[in-house]
VOPAGU-2260 file (C-alpha; in pm, 1 decimal, decimal comma):
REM VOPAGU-2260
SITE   aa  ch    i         X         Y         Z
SITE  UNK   A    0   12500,9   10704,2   22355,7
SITE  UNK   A    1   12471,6   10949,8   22024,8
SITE  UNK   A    2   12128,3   10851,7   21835,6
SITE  UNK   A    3   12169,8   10712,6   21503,0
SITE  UNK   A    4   12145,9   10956,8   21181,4
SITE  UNK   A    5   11779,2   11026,1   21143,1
SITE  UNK   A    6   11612,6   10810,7   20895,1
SITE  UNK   A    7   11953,9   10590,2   20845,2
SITE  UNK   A    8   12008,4   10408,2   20520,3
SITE  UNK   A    9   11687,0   10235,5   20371,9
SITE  UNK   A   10   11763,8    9927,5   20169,6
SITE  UNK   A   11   11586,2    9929,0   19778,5
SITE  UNK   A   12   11626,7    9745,2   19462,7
SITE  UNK   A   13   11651,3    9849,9   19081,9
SITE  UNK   A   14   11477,4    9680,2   18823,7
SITE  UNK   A   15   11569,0    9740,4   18443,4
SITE  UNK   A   16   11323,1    9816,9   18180,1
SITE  UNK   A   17   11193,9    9505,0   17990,3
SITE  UNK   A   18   11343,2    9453,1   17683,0
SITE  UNK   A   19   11227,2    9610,4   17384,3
SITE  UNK   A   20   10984,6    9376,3   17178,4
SITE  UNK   A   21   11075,1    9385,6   16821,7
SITE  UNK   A   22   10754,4    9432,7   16590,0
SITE  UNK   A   23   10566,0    9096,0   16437,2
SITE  UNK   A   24   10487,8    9291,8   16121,5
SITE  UNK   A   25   10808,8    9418,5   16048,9
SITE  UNK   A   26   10915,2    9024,6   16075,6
SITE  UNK   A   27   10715,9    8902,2   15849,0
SITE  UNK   A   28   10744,6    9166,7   15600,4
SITE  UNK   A   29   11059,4    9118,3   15576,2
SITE  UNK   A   30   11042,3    8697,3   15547,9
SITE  UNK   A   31   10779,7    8770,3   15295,9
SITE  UNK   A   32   11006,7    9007,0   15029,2
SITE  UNK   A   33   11280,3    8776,0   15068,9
SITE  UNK   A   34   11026,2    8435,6   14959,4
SITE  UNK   A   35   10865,1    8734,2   14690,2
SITE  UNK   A   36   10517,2    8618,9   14862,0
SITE  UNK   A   37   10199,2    8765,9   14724,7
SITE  UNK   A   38   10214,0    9120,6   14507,1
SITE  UNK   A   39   10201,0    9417,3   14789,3
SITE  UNK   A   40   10159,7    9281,5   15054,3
SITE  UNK   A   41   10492,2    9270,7   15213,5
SITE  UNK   A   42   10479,8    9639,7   15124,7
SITE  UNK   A   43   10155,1    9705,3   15298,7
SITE  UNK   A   44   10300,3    9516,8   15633,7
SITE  UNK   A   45   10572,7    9755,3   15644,8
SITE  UNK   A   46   10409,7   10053,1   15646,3
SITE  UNK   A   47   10193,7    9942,8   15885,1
SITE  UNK   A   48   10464,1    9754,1   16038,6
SITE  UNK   A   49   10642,1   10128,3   16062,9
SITE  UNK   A   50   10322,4   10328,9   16247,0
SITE  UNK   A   51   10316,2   10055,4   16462,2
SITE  UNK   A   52   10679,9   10080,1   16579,1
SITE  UNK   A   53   10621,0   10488,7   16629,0
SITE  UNK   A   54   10277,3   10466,7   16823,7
SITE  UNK   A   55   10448,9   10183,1   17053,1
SITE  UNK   A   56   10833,9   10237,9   17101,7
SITE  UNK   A   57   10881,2    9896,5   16931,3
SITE  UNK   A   58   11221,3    9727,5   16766,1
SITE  UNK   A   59   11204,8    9614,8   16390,5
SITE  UNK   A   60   11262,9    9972,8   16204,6
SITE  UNK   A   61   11474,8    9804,4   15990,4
SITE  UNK   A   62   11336,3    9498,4   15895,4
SITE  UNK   A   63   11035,0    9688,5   15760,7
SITE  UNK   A   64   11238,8    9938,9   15548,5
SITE  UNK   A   65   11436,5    9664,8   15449,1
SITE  UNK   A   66   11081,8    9476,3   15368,1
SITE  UNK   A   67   10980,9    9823,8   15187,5
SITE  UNK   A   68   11256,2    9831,3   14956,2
SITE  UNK   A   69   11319,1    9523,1   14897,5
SITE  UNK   A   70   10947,0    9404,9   14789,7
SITE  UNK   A   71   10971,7    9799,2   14588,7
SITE  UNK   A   72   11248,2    9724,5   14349,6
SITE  UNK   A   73   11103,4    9348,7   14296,5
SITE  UNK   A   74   10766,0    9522,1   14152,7
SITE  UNK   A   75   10973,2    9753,3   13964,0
SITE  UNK   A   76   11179,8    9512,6   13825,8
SITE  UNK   A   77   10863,3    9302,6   13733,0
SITE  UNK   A   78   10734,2    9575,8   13585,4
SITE  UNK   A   79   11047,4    9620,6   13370,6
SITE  UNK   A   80   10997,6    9234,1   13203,1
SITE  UNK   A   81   10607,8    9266,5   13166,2
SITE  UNK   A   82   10668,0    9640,8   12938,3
SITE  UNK   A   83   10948,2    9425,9   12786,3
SITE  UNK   A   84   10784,6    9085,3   12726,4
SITE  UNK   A   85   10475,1    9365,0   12574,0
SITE  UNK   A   86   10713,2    9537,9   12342,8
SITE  UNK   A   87   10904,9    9189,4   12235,4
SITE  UNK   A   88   11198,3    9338,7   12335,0
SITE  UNK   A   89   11275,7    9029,7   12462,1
SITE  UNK   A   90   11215,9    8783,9   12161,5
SITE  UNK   A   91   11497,2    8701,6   11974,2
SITE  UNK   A   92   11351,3    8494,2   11724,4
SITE  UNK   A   93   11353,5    8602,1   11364,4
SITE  UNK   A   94   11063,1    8794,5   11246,0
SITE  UNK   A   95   10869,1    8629,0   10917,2
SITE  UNK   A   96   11031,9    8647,1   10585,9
SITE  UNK   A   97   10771,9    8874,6   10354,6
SITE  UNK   A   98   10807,6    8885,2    9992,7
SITE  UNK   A   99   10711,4    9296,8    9817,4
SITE  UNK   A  100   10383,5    9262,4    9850,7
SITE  UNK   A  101   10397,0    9207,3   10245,6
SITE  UNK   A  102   10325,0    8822,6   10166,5
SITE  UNK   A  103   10486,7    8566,2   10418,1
SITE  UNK   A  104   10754,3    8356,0   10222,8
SITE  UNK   A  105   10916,1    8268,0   10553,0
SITE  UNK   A  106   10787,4    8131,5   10889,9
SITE  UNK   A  107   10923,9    8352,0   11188,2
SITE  UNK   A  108   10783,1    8474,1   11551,1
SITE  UNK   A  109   10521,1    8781,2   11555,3
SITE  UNK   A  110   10377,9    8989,6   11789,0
SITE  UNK   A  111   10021,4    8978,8   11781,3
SITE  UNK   A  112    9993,6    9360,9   11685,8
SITE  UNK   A  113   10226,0    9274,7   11430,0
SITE  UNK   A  114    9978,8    9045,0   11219,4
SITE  UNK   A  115    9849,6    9141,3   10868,0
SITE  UNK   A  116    9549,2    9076,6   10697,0
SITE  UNK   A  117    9570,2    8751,4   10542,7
SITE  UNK   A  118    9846,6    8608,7   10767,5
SITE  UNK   A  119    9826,5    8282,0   10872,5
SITE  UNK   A  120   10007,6    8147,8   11222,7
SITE  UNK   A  121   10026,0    7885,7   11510,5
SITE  UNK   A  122    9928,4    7949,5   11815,7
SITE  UNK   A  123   10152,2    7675,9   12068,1
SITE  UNK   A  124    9793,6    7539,6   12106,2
SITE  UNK   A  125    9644,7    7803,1   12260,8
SITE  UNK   A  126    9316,5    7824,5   12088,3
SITE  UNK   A  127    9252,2    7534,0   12251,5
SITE  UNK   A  128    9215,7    7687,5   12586,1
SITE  UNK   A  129    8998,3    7922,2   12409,2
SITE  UNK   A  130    8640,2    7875,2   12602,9
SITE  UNK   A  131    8531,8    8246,2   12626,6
SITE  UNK   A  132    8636,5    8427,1   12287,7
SITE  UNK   A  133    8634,9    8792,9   12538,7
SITE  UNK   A  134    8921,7    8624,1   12673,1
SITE  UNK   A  135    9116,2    8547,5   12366,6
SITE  UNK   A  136    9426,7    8741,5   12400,2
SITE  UNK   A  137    9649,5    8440,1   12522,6
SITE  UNK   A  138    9965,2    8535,7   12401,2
SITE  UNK   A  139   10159,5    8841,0   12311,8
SITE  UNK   A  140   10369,3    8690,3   12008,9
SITE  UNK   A  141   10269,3    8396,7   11766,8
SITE  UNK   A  142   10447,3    8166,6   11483,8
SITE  UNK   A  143   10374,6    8289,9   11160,6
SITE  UNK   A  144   10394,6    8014,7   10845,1
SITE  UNK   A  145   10324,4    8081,4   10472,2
SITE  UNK   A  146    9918,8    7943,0   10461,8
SITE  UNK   A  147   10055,7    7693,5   10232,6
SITE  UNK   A  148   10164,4    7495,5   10550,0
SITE  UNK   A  149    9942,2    7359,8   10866,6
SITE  UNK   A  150    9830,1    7600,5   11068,0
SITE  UNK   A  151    9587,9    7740,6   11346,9
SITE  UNK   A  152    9470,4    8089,3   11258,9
SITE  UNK   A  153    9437,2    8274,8   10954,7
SITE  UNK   A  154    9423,5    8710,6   10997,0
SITE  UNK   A  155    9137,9    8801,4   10795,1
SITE  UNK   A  156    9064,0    9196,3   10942,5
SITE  UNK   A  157    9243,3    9426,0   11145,6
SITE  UNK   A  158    9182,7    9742,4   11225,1
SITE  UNK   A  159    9280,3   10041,5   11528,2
SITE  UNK   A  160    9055,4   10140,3   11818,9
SITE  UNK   A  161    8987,2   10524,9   11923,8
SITE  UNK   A  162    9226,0   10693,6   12137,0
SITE  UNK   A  163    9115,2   10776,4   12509,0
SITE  UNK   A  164    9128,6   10615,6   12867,4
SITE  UNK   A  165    9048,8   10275,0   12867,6
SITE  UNK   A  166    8701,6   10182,6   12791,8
SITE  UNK   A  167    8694,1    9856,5   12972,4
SITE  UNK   A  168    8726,9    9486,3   12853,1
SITE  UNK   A  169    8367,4    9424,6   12801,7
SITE  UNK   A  170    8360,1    9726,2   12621,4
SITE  UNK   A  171    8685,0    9633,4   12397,8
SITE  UNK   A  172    8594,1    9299,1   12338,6
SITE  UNK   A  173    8201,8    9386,2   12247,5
SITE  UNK   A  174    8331,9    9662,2   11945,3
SITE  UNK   A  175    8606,8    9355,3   11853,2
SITE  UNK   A  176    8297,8    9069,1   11825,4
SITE  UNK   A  177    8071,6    9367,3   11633,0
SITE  UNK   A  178    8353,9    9435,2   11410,1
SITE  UNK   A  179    8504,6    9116,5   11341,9
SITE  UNK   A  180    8116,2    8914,0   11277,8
SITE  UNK   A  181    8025,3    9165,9   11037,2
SITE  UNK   A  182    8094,0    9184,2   10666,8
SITE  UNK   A  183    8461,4    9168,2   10699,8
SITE  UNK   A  184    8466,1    8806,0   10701,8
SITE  UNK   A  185    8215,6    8732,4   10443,9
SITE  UNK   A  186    8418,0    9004,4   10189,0
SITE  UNK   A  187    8744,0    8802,5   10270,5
SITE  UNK   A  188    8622,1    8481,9   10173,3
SITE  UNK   A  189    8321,1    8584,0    9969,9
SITE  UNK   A  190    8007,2    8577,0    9960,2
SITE  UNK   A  191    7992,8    8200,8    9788,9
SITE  UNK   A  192    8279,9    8026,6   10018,3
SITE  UNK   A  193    8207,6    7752,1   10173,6
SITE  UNK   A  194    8352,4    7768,1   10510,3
SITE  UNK   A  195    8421,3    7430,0   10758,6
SITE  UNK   A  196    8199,0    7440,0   11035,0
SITE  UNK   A  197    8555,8    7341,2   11272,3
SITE  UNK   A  198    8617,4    7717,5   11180,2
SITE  UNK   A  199    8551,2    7973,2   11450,9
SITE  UNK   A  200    8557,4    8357,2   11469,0
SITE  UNK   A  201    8860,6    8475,4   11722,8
SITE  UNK   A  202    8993,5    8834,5   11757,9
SITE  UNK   A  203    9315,7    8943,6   11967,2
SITE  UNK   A  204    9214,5    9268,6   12163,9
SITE  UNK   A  205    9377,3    9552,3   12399,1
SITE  UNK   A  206    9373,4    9477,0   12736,5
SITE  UNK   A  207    9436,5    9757,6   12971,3
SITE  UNK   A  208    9807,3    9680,1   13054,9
SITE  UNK   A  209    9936,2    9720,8   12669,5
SITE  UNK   A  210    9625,7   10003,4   12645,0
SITE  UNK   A  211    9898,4   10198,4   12854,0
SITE  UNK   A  212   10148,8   10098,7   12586,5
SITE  UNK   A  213    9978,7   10255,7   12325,6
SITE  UNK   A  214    9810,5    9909,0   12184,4
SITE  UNK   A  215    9457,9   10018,3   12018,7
SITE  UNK   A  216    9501,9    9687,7   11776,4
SITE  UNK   A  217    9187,3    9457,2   11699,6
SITE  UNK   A  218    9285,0    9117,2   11488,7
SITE  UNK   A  219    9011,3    8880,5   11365,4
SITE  UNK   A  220    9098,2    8595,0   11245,9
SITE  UNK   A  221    8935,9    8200,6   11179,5
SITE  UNK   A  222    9092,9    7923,7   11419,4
SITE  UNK   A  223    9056,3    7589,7   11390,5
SITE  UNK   A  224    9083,3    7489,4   11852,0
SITE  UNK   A  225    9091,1    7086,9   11757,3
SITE  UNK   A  226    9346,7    7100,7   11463,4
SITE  UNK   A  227    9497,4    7291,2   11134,0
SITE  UNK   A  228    9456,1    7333,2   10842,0
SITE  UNK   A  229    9635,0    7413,3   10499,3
SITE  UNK   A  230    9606,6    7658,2   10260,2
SITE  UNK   A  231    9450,0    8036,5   10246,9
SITE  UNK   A  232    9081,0    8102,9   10286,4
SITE  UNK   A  233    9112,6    8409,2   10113,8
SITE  UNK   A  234    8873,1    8510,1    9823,0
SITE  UNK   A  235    9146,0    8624,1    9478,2
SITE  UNK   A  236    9106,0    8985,8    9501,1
SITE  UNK   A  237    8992,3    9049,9    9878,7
């Protein structure tokens, strides 16, 4: 009898890899710019969503770059309507009707940088909300009305702010109160005008997003936060 081949055949059995595991991160980046969740933070999750992949083989590549881009071009695209909203590019309304001498004749929507000395405008009721004045720049645009008819505010100083990097709000807002509460009020009115005590000192401000725009504007003006009134406060002459 011949011996068998040495060693003969050995039985064995093959298992497959395990399945790649596609990256958590990348998941919910991507679920996140789709639902436009909080600012940056689908962004942030696919970065890290992307080193994580790298350092450990992992599926999802897409679904962060997807995330990436997706959450990019939404900033951007915020960013677009906020310079807009800042420029009132995007306010159709009419603007007021002025007669030569840069009096209003005509009510008509305003920008707040757009405001004179001496005009008088509504406010949608925003004074009302007013409980710090260093927080008083509510709006970007307000109604302007002849003073002749009910209204909020009344423009009585305005003036430009140096030129430089952004000094900070407390900074702004501290020159705007110095500014605005010193004779500038009493010389619009004069010195014998008898002023309501419902009438408070306000002043629209840069704040560092239209700083970047070029705004250096500072508007003071007299608001009545419970009501309106009618008619100009103005001194003949000032």
């Amino acid at each position: 009898m011949q011996p068998g081949p040495y060693g003969g055949p050995q039985g064995g059995w093959y298992a497959p890899p395990p399945p790649q595991k596609t990256n958590t991160a990348a998941i919910v980046a991507f679920v996140m710019s789709i639902v436009c969740a909080l600012p940056l933070v689908p962004l942030i999750l696919g970065i890290v969503a992307l080193s994580q992949i790298r350092s450990r083989g992992e599926k999802g590549k897409g679904f962060a770059i997807a995330a990436i881009a997706i959450h990019g071009a939404t900033i951007a695209i915020y960013g677009i309507v906020l310079a807009l909203g800042l420029s009132g590019a995007l306010d159709d309304s009419p603007a007021p009707k002025r007669d030569t001498g840069g009096q209003v004749t005509g009510s008509g929507s305003s920008k707040v940088n757009d405001l004179r000395k001496g005009d008088c405008f509504n406010t949608d009721g925003d004074l009302a909300q007013y409980e710090d004045k260093a927080d008083s720049q509510a709006a970007f645009s307000v109604r302007v009305v002849p003073c002749d008819q009910p209204h909020e505010g009344e423009a009585y100083a305005v003036f430009d702010l140096e030129d430089g990097p952004y000094p900070g709000k407390d900074k702004v807002a501290s020159t705007a109160e110095e500014k605005c509460g010193g004779t500038e009020l009493s010389d619009y009115v004069g010195k014998d005008a008898k002023v309501s005590e419902k009438l408070e000192v306000y002043y629209y401000f840069p704040q560092s997003t239209t700083w970047i725009l070029g705004d250096r504007k500072v508007t003071c003006f007299m608001g009545e936060a419970g009501g309106k009134s009618t008619g100009s406060l103005r001194a003949t002459g000032s």
